[in-house]
Each structure stands twice: as C-alpha cells, then as structure tokens.
C-alpha positions in Angstrom: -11.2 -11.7 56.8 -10.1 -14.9 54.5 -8.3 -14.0 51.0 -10.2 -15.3 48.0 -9.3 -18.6 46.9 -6.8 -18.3 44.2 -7.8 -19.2 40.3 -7.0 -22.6 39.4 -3.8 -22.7 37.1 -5.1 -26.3 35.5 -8.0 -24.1 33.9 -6.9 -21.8 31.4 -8.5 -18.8 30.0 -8.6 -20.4 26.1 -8.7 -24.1 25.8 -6.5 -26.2 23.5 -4.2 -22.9 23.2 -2.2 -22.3 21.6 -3.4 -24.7 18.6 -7.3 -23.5 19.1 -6.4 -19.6 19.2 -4.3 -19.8 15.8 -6.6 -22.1 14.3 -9.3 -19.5 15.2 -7.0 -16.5 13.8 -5.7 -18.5 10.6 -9.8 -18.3 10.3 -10.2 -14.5 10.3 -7.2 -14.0 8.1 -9.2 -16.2 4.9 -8.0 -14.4 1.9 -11.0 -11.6 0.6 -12.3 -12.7 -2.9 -12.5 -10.6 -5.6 -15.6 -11.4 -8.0 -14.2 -11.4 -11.8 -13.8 -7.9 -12.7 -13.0 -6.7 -9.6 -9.2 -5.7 -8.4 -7.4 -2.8 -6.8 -5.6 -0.5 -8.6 -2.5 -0.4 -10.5 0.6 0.0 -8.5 1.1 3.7 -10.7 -2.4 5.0 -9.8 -2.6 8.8 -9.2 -2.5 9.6 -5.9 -2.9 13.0 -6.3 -6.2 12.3 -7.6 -7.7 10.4 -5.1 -6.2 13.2 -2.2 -8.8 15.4 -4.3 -11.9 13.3 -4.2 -14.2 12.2 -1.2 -16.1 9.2 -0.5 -19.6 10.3 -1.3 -22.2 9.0 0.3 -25.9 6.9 -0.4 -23.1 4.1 -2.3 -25.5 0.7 -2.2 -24.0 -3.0 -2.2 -25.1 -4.8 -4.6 -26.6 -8.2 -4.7 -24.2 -11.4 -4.0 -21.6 -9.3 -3.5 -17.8 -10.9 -3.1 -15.8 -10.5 0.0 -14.0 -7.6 -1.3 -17.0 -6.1 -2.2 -17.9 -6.2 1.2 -15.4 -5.1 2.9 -14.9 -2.2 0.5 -18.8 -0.8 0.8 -18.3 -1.2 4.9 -14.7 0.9 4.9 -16.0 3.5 2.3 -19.1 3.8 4.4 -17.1 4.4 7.4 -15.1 7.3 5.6 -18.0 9.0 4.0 -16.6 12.5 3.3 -13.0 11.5 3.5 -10.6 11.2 0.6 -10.7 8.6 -2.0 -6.8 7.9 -0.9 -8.1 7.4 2.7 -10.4 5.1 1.8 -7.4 3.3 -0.4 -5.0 2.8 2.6 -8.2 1.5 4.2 -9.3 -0.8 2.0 -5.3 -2.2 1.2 -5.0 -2.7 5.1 -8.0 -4.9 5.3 -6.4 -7.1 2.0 -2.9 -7.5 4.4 -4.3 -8.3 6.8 -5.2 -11.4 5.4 -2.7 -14.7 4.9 -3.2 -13.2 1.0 -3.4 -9.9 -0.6 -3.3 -9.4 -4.1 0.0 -9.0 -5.7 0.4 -5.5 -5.7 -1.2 -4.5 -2.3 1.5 -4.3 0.2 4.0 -2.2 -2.6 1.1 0.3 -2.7 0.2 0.6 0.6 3.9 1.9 1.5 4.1 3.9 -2.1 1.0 6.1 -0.2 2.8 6.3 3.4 5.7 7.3 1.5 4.3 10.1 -0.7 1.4 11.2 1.0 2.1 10.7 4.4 1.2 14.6 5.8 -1.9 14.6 3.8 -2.9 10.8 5.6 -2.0 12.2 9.1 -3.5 14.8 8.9 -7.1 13.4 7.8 -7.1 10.3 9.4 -7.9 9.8 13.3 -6.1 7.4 15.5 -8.1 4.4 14.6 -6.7 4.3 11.0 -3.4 5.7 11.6 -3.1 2.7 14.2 -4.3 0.0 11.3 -2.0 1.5 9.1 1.1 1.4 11.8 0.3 -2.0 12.4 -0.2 -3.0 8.8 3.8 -2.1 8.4 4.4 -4.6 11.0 4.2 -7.4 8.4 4.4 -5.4 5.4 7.4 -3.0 5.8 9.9 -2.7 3.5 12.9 -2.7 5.8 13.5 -4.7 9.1 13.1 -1.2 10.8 9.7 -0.7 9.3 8.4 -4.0 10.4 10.3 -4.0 14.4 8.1 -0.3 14.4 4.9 -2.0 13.7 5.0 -4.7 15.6 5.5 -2.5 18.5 2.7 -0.3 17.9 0.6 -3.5 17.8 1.2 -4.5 20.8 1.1 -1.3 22.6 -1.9 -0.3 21.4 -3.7 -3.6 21.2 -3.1 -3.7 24.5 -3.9 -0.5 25.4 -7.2 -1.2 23.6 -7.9 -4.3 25.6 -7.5 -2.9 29.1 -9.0 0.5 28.2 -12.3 -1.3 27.6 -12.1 -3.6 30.2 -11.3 0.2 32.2 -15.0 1.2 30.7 -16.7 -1.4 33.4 -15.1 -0.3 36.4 -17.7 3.2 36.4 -14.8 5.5 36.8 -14.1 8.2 34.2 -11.2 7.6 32.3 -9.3 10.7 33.2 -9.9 9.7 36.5 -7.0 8.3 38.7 -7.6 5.5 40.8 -7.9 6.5 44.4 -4.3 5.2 46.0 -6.4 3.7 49.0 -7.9 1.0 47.3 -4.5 -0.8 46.4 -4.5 -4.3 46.3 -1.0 -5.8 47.5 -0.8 -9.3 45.8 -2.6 -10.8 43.1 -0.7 -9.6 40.0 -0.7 -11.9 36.6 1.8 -14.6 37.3 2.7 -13.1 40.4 5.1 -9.9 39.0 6.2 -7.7 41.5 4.3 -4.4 42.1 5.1 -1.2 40.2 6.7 1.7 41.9 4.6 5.0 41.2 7.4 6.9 42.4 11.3 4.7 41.5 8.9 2.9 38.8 10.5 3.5 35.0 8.3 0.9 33.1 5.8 3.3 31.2 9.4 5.2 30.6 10.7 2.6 29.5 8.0 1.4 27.1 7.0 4.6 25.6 10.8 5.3 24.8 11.7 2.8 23.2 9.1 2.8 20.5 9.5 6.8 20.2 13.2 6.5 19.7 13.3 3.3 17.4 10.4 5.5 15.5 11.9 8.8 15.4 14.6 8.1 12.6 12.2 5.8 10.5 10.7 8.3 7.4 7.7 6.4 6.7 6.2 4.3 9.7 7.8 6.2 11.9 6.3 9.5 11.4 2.9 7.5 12.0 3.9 6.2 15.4 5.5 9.4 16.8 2.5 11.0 15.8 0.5 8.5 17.4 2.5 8.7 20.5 2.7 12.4 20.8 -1.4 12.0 20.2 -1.4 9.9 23.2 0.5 12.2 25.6 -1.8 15.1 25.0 -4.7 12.8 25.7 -6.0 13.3 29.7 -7.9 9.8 29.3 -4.6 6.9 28.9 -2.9 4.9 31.3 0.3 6.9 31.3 -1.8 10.0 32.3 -3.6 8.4 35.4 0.0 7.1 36.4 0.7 10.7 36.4 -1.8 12.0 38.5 -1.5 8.7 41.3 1.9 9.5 41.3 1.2 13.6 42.5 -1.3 12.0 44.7 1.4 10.2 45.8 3.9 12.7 46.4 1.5 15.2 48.1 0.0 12.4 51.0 3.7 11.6 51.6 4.4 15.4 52.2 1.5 16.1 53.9 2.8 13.1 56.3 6.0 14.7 56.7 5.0 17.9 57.2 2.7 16.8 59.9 5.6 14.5 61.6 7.5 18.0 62.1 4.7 19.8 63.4 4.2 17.2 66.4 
C-alpha cells in the first residue's frame, strides 16, 4: 500500500504570514469606544458592593449603541445572575485586550484579583478564570505576573484548539485512543514520537507552570486553580495519556506473561 503524498511545504497554512496574521490581529484589538458619558469606574470603586449585587436580567441595548456599549450588554448578558464584580473583571478584560484600555483599566483589574480573588474563584467557571489568567499576561504588575500569563495562554489556547478539532474525530472525550491505530511518521515538522511510557513532556509542561505559579499571590492562585481543575477533569489530554499509557502497560504484561507460559 503507497504512503500519502506528503503536503507541499511551498503552500502554507496562512498566506503572507506573518505580516497578514498580525495585520488581521492588530484588527481585532481596535480600541472599544466609549460614547460621551460613558467610562468604567473609578479606580476606588467599592468592591464590596458589587460582590453583593447580581447582573439582573431583561437589560436592553439601546439604539446606536458605542462599542463599549456592546461589548458590555453581551458580557452582562452572559453573567445573568452573577455578581456585578464578575461582570467588572469581565468587562475590564475585554478593554485589555485591546491595543488601548482606558487609563485606569489594567490598575483595576489587578486591585480585584488582589482583594477579591476567593470570592472570583469561586464564582467564575474556567472560561473566565482563563480570560482573566491570560489578561495578566500583558497586564501584570510584576515580570512574574506577566511570565504566568503568558503560559496559561498558550497552554490553554492550545488546549482549546486541539480539543475542538478532538470534537470531529466522533470519540468521546474521555475516551483514549485505541493504541492500535498509531501512526508512525507524519508528526508537525517531523518531531520525534512521544514515549507513553519514558515520555516526560506533559510532566514537564504542566510543572513548570504549577511551580512558577504556586508562589505568585495573585495570578498565581488563578492558574493553580485552573490547573488543579484540569487534573480532576476525565475529559483532557493529560487524562487520555493516562489511560493509553495503562493500556500500555497491561498489553506489554499480558505479552510477557504469555512468553512464560509457552
């Protein structure tokens, strides 16, 4: 049976990258207008306040509404019956994650992670509490803050990306891929294979980030939370690994116990 023909290297995935891709992200970072009137509030605002009050619901947009408008209606609709402060760190993450945020946005955003962080971890689910990891990234107030981020964003961007692409493949995410149907060649950019049994990458990776974020007050409570969610969860990566590697262990067992008994 003939292999496949291999892709063509001379045609790449995005065309005129990089230039195209950050022109195309430089787009989706435009700045969110505020209509005259219209600003967050003060840097002093009464968190304690806004822990007490929920998002209610039925809120209507109203007519030519600016972009902060927007963005605010669809994030409050979202968090109907959350508190007002959720819907706060929501709404500051969409502003940074723009190329500009009003002035005092960012100096907000970590005053709430650093007072009210057990009430935030507590209410938000992982969606949020991932934004807000990643929102330190290029917002934190210390170096340690921002290396933290970053690596949440790319382990769980990541992890996003290929758990979706997982969703086509019609086998239930819990579910290990049987060992049989391993492919030999054809990694990205031709990387060796992984080792399900010597193998220390997802080791490696998830360490890393757990120990850089276990000493970090503010950001780092948020990722070792996140991480800790993630090991409990039967449905990752790093769970199927797990179960492909007892697979693993037990065929090769069952092989040596059957070599004996010939």
């Amino acid at each position: 049976m003939s292999r496949p023909p291999l892709p063509d290297p001379a045609i790449p995935t995005y065309d005129d990258a990089p230039e195209a891709l950050i022109g195309l992200w430089n787009q989706r970072r435009r700045a969110l207008s505020l209509a005259e009137g219209e600003a967050l509030p003060a840097l002093d605002v009464d968190l304690k306040s806004l822990l007490a009050t929920r998002v209610p619901e039925g809120e209507v947009l109203g007519p030519r509404a600016s972009a902060h408008a927007v963005k605010r209606h669809e994030i409050r609709q979202e968090l109907v019956g959350f508190t007002e402060l959720a819907a706060l760190n929501g709404l500051l993450i969409a502003h940074l994650r723009k190329k500009r945020a009003p002035r005092p946005a960012a100096r907000l955003f970590r005053r709430i992670w650093a007072e009210e962080a057990d009430a935030l971890l507590a209410e938000l689910p992982p969606r949020w509490l991932i934004s807000s990891a990643i929102t330190f990234g290029d917002h934190g107030g210390t170096e340690d803050q921002r290396r933290i981020g970053l690596a949440v964003n790319v382990l769980f961007s990541l992890m996003k990306l290929y758990e979706f692409e997982r969703l086509y493949s019609g086998t239930a995410p819990d579910a290990a891929f049987p060992l049989r149907r391993r492919r030999r060649k054809d990694m990205v950019l031709d990387l060796p294979g992984f080792s399900l049994l010597s193998g220390g990458l997802d080791v490696n990776l998830l360490a890393q980030i757990w120990d850089m974020a276990r000493d970090e007050p503010v950001v780092g409570r948020i990722a070792c939370h996140l991480l800790d969610q993630l090991n409990r969860d039967p449905r990752s990566l790093f769970r199927r690994l797990g179960l492909m590697r007892t697979d693993l262990v037990a065929i090769r067992a069952e092989k040596t116990t059957n070599l004996a008994s010939d």
